[in-house]
Steps between C-alpha positions, in 0.01 A plus 500: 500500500406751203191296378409579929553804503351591160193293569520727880474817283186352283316415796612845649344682214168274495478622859578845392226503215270349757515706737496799291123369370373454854593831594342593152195346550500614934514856371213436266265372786629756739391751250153343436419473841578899561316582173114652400344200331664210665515566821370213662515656857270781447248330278463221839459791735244640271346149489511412878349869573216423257406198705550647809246786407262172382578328846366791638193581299405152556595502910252863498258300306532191760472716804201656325340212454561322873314848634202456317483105550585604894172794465271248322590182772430815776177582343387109457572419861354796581174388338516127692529658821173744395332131389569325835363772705233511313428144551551462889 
C-alpha cells in the first residue's frame, strides 16, 4: 500500500508540474495575442479592410466599365437603326 500511495503522490506532482506549464505557456499566448507586434487580430482586420477597399475600387471600376460598354452598345444600335432607315 506505500509503493501506491507513493507512486499516487509522483503522478500527483507530474500533474502538478504539468499543469503549472500549461498555465505557463496559456498566459504566454494570452499575452501575445493582447500585445503590439503579435497581435494577430488586428493585423487580419487591417488585412480584410485592405481588400475590402480593393473589392471596392475594383466593383467602381466594374460599374464604370458596364456604363460605358452600356453607352457604346446605345450608340451602335443607334447607328443600325439610322442604316435601316436609310435603306427602306
Amino acid at each position: 500500500m506505500a509503493d501506491s500511495t507513493s507512486e499516487l503522490d509522483a503522478a500527483a506532482g507530474r500533474l502538478d508540474q504539468a499543469l503549472t506549464a500549461l498555465e505557463g505557456r496559456f498566459r504566454a499566448l494570452k499575452a501575445q495575442s493582447r500585445g503590439g507586434e503579435g497581435d494577430l487580430f488586428d493585423q487580419d482586420r487591417a488585412r480584410l479592410a485592405d481588400d475590402l477597399d480593393r473589392a471596392r475600387a475594383r466593383a467602381r471600376d466594374l460599374e464604370d466599365a458596364a456604363a460605358e460598354a452600356s453607352a457604346a452598345l446605345g450608340r451602335a444600335a443607334e447607328h443600325v437603326r439610322l442604316i435601316l432607315t436609310a435603306e427602306e
